[in-house]
C-alpha positions as CSV (number, residue, x, y, z in Angstrom):
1,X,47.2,-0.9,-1.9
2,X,50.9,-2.2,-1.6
3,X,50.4,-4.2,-4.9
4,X,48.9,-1.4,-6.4
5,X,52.2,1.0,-5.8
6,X,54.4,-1.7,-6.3
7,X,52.9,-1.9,-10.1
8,X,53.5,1.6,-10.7
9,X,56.3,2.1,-9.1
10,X,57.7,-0.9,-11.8
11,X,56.8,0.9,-14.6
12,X,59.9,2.2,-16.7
13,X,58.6,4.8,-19.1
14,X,61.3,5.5,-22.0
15,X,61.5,8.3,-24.6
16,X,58.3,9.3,-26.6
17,X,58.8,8.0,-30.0
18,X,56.7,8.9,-33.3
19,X,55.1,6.0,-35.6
20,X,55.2,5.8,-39.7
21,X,51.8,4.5,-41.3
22,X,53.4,1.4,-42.0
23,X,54.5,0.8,-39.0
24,X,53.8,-3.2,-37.9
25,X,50.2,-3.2,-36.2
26,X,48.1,-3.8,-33.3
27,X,50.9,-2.6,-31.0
28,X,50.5,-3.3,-26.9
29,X,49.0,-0.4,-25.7
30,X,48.4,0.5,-21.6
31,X,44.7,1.4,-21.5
32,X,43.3,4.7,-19.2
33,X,45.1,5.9,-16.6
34,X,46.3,3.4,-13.5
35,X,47.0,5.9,-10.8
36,X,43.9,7.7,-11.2
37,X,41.2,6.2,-8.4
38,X,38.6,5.6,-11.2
39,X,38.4,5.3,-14.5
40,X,38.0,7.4,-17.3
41,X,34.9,9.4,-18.1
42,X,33.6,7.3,-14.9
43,X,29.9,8.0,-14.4
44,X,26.8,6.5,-12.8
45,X,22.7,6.9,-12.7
46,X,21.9,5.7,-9.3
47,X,18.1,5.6,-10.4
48,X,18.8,3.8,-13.4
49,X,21.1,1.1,-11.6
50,X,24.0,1.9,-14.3
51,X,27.5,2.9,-14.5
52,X,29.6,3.7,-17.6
53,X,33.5,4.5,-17.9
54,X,36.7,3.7,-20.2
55,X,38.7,0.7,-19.2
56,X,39.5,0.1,-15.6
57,X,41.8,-1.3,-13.5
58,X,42.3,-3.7,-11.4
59,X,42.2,-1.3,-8.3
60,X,39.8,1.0,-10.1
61,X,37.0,-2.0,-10.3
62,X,37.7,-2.9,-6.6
63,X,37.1,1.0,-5.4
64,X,33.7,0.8,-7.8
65,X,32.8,-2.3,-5.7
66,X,33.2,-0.7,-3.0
67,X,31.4,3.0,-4.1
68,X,28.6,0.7,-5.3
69,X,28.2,-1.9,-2.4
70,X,25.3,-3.8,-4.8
71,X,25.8,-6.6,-7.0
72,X,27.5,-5.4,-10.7
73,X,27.4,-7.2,-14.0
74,X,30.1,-5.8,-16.2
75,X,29.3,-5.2,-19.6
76,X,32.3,-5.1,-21.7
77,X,32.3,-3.6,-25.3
78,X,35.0,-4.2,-26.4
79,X,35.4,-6.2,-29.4
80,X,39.6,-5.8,-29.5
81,X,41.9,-8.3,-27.4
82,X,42.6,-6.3,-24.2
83,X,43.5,-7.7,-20.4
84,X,45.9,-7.2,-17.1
85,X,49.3,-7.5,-16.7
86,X,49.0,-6.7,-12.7
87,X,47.3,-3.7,-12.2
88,X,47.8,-2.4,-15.7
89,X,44.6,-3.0,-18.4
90,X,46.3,-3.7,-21.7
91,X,44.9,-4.1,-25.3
92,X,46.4,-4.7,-28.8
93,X,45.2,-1.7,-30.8
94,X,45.1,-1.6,-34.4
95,X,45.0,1.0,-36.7
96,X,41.6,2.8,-35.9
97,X,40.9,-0.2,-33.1
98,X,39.8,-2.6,-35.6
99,X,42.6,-5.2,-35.2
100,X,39.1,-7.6,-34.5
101,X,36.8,-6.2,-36.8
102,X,34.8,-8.7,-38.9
103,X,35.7,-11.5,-36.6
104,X,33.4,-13.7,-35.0
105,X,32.8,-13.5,-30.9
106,X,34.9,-17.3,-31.0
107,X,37.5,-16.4,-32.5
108,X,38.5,-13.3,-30.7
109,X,38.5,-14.9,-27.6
110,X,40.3,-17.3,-28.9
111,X,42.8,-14.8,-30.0
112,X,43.1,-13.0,-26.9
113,X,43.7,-16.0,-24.7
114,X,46.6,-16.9,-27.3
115,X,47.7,-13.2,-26.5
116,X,47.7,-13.2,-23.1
117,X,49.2,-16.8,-22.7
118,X,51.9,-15.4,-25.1
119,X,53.0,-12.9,-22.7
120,X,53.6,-15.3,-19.5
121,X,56.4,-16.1,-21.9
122,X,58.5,-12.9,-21.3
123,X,60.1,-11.9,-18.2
124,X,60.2,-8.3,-19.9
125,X,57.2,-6.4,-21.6
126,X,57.4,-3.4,-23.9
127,X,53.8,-1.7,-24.4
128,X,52.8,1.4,-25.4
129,X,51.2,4.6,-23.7
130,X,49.3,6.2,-26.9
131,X,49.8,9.6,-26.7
132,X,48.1,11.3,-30.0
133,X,46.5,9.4,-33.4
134,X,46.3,11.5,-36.8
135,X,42.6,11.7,-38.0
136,X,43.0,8.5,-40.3
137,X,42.8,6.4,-36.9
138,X,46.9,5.8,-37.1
139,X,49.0,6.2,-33.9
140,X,51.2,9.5,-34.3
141,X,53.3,9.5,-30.9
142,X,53.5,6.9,-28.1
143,X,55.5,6.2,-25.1
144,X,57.0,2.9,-24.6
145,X,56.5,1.7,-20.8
146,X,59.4,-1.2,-20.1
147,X,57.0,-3.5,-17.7
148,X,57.7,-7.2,-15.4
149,X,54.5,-8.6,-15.1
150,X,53.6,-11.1,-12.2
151,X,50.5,-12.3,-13.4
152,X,48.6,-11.4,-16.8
153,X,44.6,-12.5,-16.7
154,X,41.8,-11.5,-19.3
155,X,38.9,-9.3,-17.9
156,X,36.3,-12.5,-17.0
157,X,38.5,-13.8,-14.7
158,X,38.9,-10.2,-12.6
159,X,35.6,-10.3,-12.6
160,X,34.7,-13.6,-11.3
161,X,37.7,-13.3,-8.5
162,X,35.9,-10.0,-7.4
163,X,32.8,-11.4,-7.2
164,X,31.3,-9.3,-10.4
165,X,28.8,-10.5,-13.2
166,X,30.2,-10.3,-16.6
167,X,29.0,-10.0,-20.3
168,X,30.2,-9.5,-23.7
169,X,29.7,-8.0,-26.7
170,X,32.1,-7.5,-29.2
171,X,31.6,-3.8,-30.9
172,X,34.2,-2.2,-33.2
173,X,35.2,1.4,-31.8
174,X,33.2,3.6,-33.2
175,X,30.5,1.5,-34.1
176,X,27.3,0.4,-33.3
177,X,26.0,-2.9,-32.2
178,X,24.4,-5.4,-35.0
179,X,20.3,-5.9,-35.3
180,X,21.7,-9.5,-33.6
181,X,23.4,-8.1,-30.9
182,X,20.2,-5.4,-30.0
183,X,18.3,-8.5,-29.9
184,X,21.2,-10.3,-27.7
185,X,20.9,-7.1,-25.6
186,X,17.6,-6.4,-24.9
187,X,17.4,-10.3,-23.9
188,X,20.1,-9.5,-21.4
189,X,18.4,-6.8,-19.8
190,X,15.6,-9.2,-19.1
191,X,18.0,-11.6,-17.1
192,X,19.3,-8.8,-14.8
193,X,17.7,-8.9,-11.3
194,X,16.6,-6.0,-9.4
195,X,18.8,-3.6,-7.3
196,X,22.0,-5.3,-9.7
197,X,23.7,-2.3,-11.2
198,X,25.0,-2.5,-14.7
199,X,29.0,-1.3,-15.5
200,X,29.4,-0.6,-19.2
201,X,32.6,0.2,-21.0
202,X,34.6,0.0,-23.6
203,X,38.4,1.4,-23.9
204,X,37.9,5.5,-23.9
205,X,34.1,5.2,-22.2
206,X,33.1,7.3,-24.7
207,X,31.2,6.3,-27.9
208,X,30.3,2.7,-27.5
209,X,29.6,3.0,-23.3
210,X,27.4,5.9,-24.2
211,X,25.7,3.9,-27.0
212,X,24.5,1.5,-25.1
213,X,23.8,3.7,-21.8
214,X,21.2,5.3,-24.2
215,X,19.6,2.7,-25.4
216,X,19.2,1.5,-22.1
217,X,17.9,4.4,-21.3
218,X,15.5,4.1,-24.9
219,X,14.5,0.6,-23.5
220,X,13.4,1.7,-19.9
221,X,12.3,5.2,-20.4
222,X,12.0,5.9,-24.3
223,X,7.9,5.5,-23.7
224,X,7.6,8.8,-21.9
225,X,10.9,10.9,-22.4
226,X,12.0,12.8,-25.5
227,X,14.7,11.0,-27.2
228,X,16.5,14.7,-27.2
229,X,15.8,15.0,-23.4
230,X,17.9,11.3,-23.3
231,X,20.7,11.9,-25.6
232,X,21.3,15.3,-23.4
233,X,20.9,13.6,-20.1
234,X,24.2,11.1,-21.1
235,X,26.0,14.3,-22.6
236,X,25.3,16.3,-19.5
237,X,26.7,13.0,-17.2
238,X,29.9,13.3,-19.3
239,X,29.1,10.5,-22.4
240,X,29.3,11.4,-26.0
241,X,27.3,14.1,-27.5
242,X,26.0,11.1,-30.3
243,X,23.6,14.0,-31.7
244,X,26.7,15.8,-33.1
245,X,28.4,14.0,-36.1
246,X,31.8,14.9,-37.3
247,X,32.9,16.5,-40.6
248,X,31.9,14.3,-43.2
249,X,35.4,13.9,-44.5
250,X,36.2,12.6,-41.3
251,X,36.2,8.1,-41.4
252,X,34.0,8.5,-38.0
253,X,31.2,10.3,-39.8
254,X,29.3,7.8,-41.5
255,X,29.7,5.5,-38.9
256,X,28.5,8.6,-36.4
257,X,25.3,8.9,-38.5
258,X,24.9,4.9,-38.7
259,X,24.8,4.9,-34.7
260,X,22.5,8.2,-34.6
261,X,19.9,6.5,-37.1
262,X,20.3,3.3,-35.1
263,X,19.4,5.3,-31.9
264,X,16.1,6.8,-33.3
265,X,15.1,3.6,-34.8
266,X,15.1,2.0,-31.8
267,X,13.4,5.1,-30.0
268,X,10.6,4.6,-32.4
269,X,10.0,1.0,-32.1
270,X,9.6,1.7,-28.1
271,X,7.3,4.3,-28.9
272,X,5.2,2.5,-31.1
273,X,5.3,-0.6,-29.4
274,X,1.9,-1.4,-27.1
């Protein structure tokens, strides 16, 4: 708990600033909210075994360790860079979150330990507290957060010093997960042994973590539930509403549809399978 304070009480937060379109990107953001006890949109299906959330901290994770008191496997979403500096989760957003999109699974690793590594370099941090984006996906106003790190680590390594399980798969925000990486899932869900709970998130815990709390969901229960009864379920446990899509000027829509289509698809497979 000392640590804990002692990180937020080192936070220097400076003047709210705007940002042009082509201003230089990904920019270091601060992800979630630190001095809250859990994490964004935090939720949990104790008959399930499953938890979903935005990004957590360091002291977040260790009072969901605690809540839970069951093994955890983490399953992260996220396919941009993101870590710790201390008790502060950090990512490099680009403009919509895509900084990592089209990359392979090797190289953004590779990518973010070059990142991380890169920051035990400064004494002094600058990162970002995002504080509105216009509808393109382009940060509009941010606070800059003047920050002393005393140790930086990536999300693997929290996890393994706490004790959790950890797995990745690298989804673009506001996407959906490839045919390859359903398969990758469903394999994973095989490996999981009973009474473990499974954490999913991604950066806001909203579309992604509730993409993939369904089709869990689909994969376990889709046989004898209504996919509408499912979808509803998440919405009512504080996920996404992923049966409403946005206007269709908006970028988000087709990829809204893409992940709604992928969602029954998979819905029907379970139902017709024997």
């Amino acid at each position: 708990m000392e640590t804990y304070l002692s990180t937020l009480a080192a936070l220097l937060f400076l003047s709210t600033i705007g940002f042009a379109a082509d201003d230089p990107y990904p920019y270091l953001v601060m992800d979630g909210n630190p001095s809250a006890s859990l994490p964004k949109r935090f939720r949990m299906i104790k008959d399930m075994h499953v938890i979903g959330s935005g990004q957590f901290s360091r002291s977040q994770l260790m009072n969901i360790k605690k809540l839970i008191n069951a093994p955890i496997i983490i399953v992260d979403l996220r396919q941009e860079s993101h870590g710790f500096m201390d008790d502060i989760p950090i990512s490099w957003y680009g403009i919509k979150n895509w900084e990592n999109k089209d990359k392979s699974a090797f190289m953004i690793q590779a990518q973010q330990s070059r990142l991380l590594a890169n920051l035990t370099q400064y004494s002094n941090i600058t990162l970002y507290k995002i504080l509105s984006k216009d509808s393109a996906g382009f940060i509009e106003k941010a606070q800059p957060i003047s920050y002393k790190p005393e140790t930086i680590y990536d999300e693997q390594q929290l996890a393994k010093e706490l004790g959790l399980g950890y797995k990745r798969f690298y989804i673009s925000d506001h996407s959906s997960p490839s045919a390859t990486q359903i398969k990758a899932f469903k394999q994973f869900i095989k490996t999981v042994p009973a009474n473990t709970w499974i954490y999913f998130h991604c950066r806001g815990g909203s579309g992604r973590t509730s993409t993939f709390m369904v089709l869990y969901d689909i994969f376990k229960h889709g046989k004898n539930s209504p996919l509408a009864d499912i979808l509803h379920k998440h919405t009512q446990l504080g996920g996404k509403d992923l049966a409403k899509l946005p206007e269709k000027n908006n970028y988000k829509y087709f990829l809204a549809l893409q992940r709604l289509n992928l969602l029954k698809k998979q819905y029907q497979l379970v139902q017709t399978a024997n």
